[in-house]
N, C-alpha and C positions, 0 to 999 in steps of 0.2 A: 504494500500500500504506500505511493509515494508521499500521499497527502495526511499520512496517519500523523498523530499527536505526538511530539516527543515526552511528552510527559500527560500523565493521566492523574489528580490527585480526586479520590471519591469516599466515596464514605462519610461524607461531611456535614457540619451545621450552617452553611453559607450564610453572611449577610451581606447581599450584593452590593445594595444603595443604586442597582438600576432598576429605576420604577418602573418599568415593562416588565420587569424579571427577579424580584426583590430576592427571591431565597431559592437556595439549590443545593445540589448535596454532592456536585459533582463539576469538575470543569479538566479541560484539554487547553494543552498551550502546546503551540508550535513555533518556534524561532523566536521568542519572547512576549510573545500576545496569546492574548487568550483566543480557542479558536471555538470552544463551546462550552457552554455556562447553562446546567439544567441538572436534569436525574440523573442519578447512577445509571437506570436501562438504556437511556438516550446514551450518554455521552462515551461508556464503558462499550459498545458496539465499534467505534471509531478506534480502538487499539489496534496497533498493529506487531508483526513479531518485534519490531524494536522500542517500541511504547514501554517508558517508564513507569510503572504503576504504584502508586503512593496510597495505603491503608491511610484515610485522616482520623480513623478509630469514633467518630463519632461526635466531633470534637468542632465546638464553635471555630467558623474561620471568617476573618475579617480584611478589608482592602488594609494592602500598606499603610501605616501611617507617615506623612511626610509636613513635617515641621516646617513651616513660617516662616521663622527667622532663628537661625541657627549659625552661630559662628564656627564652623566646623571646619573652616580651613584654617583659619587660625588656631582653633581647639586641637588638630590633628599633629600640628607642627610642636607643639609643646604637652600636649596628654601623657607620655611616658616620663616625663620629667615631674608630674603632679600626684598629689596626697591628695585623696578625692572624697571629703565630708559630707558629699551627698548621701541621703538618707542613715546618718549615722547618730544615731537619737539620745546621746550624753556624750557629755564632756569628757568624760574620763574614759570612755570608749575610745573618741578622736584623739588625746593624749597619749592611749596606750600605743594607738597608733603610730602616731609621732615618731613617740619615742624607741618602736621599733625602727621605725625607716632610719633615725637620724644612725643608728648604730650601725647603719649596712652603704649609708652614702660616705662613697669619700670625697673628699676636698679635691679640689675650690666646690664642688657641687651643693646647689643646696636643696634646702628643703621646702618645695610649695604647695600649702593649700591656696588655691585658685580660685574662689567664690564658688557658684553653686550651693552654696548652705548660708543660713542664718541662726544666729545665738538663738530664735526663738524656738527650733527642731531640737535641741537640746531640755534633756529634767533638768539642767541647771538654769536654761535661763538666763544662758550668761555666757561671756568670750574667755579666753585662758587670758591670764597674765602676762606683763612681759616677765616676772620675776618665774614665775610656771615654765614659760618659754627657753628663760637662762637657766631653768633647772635640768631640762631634760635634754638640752643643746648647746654646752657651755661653748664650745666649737665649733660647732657646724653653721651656718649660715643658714634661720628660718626664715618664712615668709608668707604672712600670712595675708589673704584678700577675704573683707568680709564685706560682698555685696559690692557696692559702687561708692561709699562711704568712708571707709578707713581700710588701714594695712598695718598689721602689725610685726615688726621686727626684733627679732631679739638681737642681744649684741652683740654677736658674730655677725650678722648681717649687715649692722650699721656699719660697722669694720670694713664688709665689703665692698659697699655701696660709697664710703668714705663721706658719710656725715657725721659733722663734726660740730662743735659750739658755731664754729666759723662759717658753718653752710646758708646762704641769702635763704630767704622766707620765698617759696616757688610762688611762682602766679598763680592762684587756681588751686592751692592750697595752704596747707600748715605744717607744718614740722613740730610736733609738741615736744616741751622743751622742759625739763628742771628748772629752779630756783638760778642755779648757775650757767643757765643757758645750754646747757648740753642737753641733745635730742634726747629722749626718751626712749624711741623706739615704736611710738604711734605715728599713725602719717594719720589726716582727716582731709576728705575731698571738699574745698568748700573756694566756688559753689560748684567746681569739676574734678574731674577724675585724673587731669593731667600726672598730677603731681604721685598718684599709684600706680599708672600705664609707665612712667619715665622711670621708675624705682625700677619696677617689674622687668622694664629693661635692659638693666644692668647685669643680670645674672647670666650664668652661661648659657648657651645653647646646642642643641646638640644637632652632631653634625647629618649632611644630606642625608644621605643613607640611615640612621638612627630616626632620621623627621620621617620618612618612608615608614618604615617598620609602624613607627607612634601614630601614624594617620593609618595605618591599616587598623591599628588595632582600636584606635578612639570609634573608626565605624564599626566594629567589631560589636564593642558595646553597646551603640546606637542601635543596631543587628539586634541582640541580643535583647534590647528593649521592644523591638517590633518596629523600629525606625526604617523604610527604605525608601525615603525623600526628605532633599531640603530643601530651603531656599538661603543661599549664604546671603551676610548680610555686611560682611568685610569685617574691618574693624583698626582699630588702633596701633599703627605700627605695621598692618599688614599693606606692603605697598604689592600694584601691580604694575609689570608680571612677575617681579623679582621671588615674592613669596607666595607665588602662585606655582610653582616649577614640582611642588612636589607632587600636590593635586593630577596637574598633566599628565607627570610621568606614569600616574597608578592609572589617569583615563585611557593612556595612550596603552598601556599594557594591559589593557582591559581587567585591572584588577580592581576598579570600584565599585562595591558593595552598597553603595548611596548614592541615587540621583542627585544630582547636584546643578543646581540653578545657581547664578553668583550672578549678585550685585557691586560695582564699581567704588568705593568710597574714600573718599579726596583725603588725603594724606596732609597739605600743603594751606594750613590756615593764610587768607590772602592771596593763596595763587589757586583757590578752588577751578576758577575761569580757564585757567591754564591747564589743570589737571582734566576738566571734561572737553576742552576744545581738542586737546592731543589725542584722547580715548577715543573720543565718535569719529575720528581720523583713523585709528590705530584699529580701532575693533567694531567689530559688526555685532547689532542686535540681534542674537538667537543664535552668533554662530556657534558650532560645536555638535554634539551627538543629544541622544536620549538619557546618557548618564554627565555631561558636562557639559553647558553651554550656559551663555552669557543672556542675563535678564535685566540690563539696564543699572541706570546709577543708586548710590544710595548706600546705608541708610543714612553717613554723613553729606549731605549738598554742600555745604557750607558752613564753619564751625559757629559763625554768630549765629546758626538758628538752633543748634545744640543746646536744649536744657534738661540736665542732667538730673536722672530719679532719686536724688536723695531726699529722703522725705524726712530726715531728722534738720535739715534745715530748710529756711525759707524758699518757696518758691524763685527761682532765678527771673529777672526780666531778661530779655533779650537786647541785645544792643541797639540803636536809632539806627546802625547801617547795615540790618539784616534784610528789610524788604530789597533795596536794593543790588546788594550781592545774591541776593536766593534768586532774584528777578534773572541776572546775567544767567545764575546756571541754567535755570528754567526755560528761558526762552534758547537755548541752545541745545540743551535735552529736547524743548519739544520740536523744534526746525528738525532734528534727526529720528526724530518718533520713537527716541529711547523714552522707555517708563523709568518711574522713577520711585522712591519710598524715602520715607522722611521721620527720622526718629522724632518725636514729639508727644512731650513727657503730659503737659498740662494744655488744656482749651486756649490761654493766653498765648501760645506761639502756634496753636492750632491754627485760628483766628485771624491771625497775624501771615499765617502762608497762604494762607485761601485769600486776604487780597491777592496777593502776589500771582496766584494759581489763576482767578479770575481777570485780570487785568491783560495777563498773559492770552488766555484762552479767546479775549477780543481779536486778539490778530492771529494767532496762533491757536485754533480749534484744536482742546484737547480729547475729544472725543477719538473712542476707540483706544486709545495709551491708557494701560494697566496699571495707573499709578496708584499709589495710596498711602496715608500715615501708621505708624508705626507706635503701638504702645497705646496711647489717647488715655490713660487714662482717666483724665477729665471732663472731656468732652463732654460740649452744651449739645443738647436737641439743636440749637440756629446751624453750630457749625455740620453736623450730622447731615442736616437737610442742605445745607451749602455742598457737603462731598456729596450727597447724593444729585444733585442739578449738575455738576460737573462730571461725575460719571469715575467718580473715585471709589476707593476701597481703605475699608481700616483691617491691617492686622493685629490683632491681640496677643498679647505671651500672660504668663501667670505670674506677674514678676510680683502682683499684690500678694498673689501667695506666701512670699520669700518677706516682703517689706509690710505689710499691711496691719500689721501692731504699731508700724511708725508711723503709718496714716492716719491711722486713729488716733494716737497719740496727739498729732499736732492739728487733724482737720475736727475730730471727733466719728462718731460713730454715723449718724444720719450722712454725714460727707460719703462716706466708705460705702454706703450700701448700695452703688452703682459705678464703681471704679476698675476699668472701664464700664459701659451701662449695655454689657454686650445682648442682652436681653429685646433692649430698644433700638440696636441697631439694626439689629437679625428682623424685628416687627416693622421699622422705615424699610427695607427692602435693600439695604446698601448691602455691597460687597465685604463681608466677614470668615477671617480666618485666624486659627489660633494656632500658636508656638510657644518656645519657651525664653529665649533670648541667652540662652545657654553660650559659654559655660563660665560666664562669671558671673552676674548678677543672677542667677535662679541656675535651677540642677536640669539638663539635658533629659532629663524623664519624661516621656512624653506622658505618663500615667498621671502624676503628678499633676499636672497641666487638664487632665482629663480629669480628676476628682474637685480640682479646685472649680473646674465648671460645674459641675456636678452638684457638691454640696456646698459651694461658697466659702470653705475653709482656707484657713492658712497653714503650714506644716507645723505652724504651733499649737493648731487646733484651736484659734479664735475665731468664729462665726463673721465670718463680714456681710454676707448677703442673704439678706431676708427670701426664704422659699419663690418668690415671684420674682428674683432675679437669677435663679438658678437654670440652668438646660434641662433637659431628660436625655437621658444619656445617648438615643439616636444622633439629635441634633450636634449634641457634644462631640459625639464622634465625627460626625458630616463635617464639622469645623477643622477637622484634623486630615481628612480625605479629601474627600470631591471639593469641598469649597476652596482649600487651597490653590489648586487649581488655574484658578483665573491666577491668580497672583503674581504667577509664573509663563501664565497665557499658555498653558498646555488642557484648554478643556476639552474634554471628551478622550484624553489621551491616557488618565488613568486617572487614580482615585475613587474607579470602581471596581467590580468584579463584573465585567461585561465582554461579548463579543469585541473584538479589535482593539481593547484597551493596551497597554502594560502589563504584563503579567507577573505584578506585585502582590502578596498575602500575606498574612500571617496567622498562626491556630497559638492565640493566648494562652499563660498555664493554667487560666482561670475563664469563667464567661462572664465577660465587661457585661450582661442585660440583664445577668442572675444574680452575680454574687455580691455580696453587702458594701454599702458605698465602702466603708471602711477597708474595705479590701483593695477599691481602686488601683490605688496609687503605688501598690505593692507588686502589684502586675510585671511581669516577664515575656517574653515569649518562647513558645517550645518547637516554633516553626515559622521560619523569616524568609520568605522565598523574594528574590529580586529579577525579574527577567525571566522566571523560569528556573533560575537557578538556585537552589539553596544555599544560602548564605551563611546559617548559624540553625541550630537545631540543639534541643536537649528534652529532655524527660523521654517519652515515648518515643519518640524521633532524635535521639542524639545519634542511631547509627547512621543517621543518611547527611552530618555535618562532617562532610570530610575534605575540606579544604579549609582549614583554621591556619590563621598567620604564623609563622615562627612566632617561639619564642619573644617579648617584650624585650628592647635594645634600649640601655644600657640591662648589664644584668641585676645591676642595683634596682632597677626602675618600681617606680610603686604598682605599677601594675600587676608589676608577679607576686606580690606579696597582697597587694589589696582586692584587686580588678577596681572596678567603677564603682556604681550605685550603690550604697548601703552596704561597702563592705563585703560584697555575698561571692565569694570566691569557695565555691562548693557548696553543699546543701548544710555543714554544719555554718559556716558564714554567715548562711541566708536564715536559718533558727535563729542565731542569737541576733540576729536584726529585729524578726517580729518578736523576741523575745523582749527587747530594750523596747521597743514600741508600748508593747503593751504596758512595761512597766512605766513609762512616760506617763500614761493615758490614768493609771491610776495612783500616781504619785509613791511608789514601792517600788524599791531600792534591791531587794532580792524576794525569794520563792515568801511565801506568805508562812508563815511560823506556826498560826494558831490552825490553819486549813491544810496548809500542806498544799494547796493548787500548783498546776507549774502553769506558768504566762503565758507561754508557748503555744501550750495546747489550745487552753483558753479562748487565748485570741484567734486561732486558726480553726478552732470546730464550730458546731452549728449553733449553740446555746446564743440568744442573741444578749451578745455582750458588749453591742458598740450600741447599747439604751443605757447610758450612763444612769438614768433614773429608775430602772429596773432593780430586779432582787442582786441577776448574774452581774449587773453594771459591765464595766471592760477587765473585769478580774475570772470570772467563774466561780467566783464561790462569794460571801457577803462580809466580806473582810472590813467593812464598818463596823463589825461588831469588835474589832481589836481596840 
């Protein structure tokens, strides 16, 4: 049969999201598309003697998920060099950690947690010391990123970096200082991030080859999460095409395991003009494959329109010569019909670009260009209805998840319970897609991102959104698939389980429509198919994962010792994670004394233990009575 399926996966719980064809238990891909999506009787005929056939044992399967705004090429280039606090739920867990890694790096190398976590994912409640830090690293050189907000350095570090009583006060930040003027060892972003991005800088890097290996394996992870799209979103320091070479090399050897969309983002505060005049010269809109190609500018345009999420201080104004500079890049993006996307933190710089977007769009018709803001988390109803008459799009990340105790803090509670107001977007008809904006300010978990729409939480487990601003996990999900989509200007080309799509999927180790919100964000996958190809497989399906990266380079690398998310490097890994979870959730420190419960179980069987007001509460047994 020449026309047979290279591959047959059946036996399945399909959720397609083609509304012609919603559910199926059976689909054929040939050459990396799907080539029929139905029953097992229908589709299992089309086998031929070469047809691969894949048992899915019965098991929910869902379209790839492909992330928003993802810095993953930059994340890829430094991931083997990073200590990774995602979903690590006490202090003295991420410490023990530390303080193993510092024991196995050798010098000059140091030691980085990278963002993705917040003090408030912690029973403490709290960031380590610097005196913590010089206890467990009198030598080594630490580094710590918490959020977009502060960095904390112990005094190997400042050593390396060479700040000293004598070092100028940065623009754009602070250098906390002692009594006698010597640095401390905290950095504070205020009211930008320069001052942590230029630190961040200074440490080693590791070399081509090593970035290879570390970008195979940060997708690895992303794999491993159910990730197989993104949308890059550039970032700081990462210039093109210079730090673009390694990406290529894995497109060009057909080794990427991630779709990969990238946006352009100006390097060059003041020569922003220069930077997009050279680029829509230099490179072409769309050029490239189905796994790498080029999606317009963005998400920096221009640094005066940059205001930066820290929500432990004031809201930033933007500068008097921002309309003007966003104007030059804008009308030169749209004369070239590149889209574009625009970080914007609060409504008042929202606001402020949509004149710019409107004024422009008189001579220059923006209609049809895929552009859209980035974050919003403030967004009025006027501007909303402004992006929607111009024919824009907002992407969402979960970053209130990560910050959204600081929100509250300074706006209060009523402010928070529609930040973003993703609820009211999706109901105006605008263009919505959700990510995570990983991997510094929030954790590359796409689950994570998918609970917080979900139940409105933050990974502190503080309520932000009232039931009526919550999804239901369909839509939740469609924000992470098919609606992406546009984003990227690839629709109808995947983001579903359809005839002629992509032939992207993934069989969760859980089912995202049954199992308890509380389970969300705990999610895995046990089957990550990119193209037809599997990519990453475990549980049921770990024999058919037989192309894993070497080994993590350097052999120090925190990744052989930690892996990524939550710590979970084997199934004992991944216990004591929901294990600290659960004890988080009920303020208990080890196994309960007077019951004897273990947490573990607790939290993982069916007793509904995530009704804090119940008899089981999140314990399994009624340990108020201690």
């Amino acid at each position: 049969m020449m026309n047979a399926p290279d591959t047959i996966f059946h036996r399945g719980l399909l959720t397609t999201f083609d509304r012609s064809n919603p559910t199926a238990s059976a689909v054929a891909i040939k050459d990396g598309v799907f080539t029929a999506v139905g029953h097992d009787s229908e589709v299992m005929k089309l086998a031929g003697p070469s047809t691969k056939i894949i048992d899915l044992k019965g098991r929910r399967v869902l379209p790839g998920l492909i992330d928003n705004h993802l810095h993953i090429i930059r994340g890829g280039l430094n991931f083997n060099m990073e200590l990774r606090w995602d979903g690590v739920w006490s202090l003295a867990d991420a410490m023990a950690m530390l303080k193993k890694q510092v024991a196995i790096t050798p010098p000059p190398q140091w030691v980085r947690v990278v963002g993705g976590f917040t003090e408030h994912q912690f029973a403490e409640k709290r960031l380590p010391t610097i005196d913590e830090l010089n206890a467990v690293a009198p030598d080594t050189p630490v580094f710590i990123l918490h959020l977009y907000d502060r960095a904390i350095l112990n005094g190997a570090a400042l050593r390396a970096v060479g700040y000293t009583k004598d070092t100028p006060e940065p623009p754009g930040g602070e250098i906390m200082r002692d009594a006698q003027g010597n640095p401390t060892g905290l950095l504070l972003a205020k009211p930008n991030a320069n001052i942590l991005y230029a630190t961040l800088a200074k440490g080693p890097k590791l070399p081509f080859e090593y970035q290879v290996n570390s970008t195979r394996h940060f997708m690895r992870e992303l794999n491993r999460l159910g990730v197989t799209g993104a949308i890059d979103a550039g970032g700081g320091f990462q210039n093109y095409p210079e730090d673009y070479a390694v990406i290529q090399k894995l497109s060009d050897e057909g080794q990427l395991t991630i779709r990969l969309a990238y946006n352009l983002f100006t390097q060059k505060p003041k020569g922003e003009k220069q930077d997009f005049l050279n680029w829509t010269q230099t490179s072409k809109y769309k050029q490239g494959t189905d796994y790498f190609r080029h999606n317009g500018a963005g998400e920096m345009l221009v640094f005066s329109a940059a205001d930066f999420e820290d929500f432990r201080v004031p809201r930033p104004d933007m500068p008097p010569e921002m309309e003007g500079e966003l104007e030059e890049v804008v009308r030169i993006l749209a004369q070239n019909k590149w889209p574009w996307r625009l970080h914007a933190t609060y409504d008042e710089t929202i606001s402020r670009a949509l004149d710019v977007f409107e004024k422009v769009n008189q001579e220059i018709p923006l209609d049809g260009l895929h552009w859209f803001f980035d974050h919003a988390e403030t967004i009025s109803d006027a501007s909303i209805d402004r992006i929607a008459a111009l024919g824009g799009g907002i992407a969402v990340q979960h970053r209130m998840a990560y910050q959204g105790e600081y929100f509250v803090e300074r706006y209060g509670y009523g402010a928070a319970e529609a930040t973003p107001p993703v609820k009211k977007i999706i109901d105006k008809g605008v263009k919505i897609s959700a990510g995570t904006d990983a991997t510094r300010v929030a954790s590359y978990n796409p689950w994570v991102s998918l609970a917080w729409l979900v139940t409105g939480m933050t990974v502190g487990g503080l309520r932000l959104y009232p039931q009526r601003n919550c999804l239901d996990r369909e839509t939740a999900l469609r924000m992470w698939t098919e609606n992406v989509t546009w984003f990227s200007n690839e629709e109808g080309k995947k983001g579903r389980i359809a005839v002629g799509q992509l032939a992207d999927l993934i069989v969760p180790d859980r089912d995202f429509f049954s199992c308890a919100e509380s389970e969300i964000a705990d999610t895995t996958s046990d089957l990550t198919v990119v193209g037809g190809r599997i990519v990453y497989g475990a549980g049921d399906f770990k024999s058919l994962d037989d192309t894993p990266p070497p080994p993590a380079m350097p052999d120090w690398s925190p990744v052989r010792s930690f892996g990524g998310y939550g710590n979970w490097v084997g199934s004992d890994g991944k216990a004591a994670a929901i294990r600290a979870h659960a004890m988080q959730s009920c303020s208990c420190t080890n196994l309960c004394g007077v019951h004897g419960h273990n947490h573990a179980r607790a939290w993982a069987g069916k007793l509904p233990v995530s009704d804090l007001k119940s008899f089981w509460g999140a314990l399994g047994c009624a340990c108020w009575a201690v």
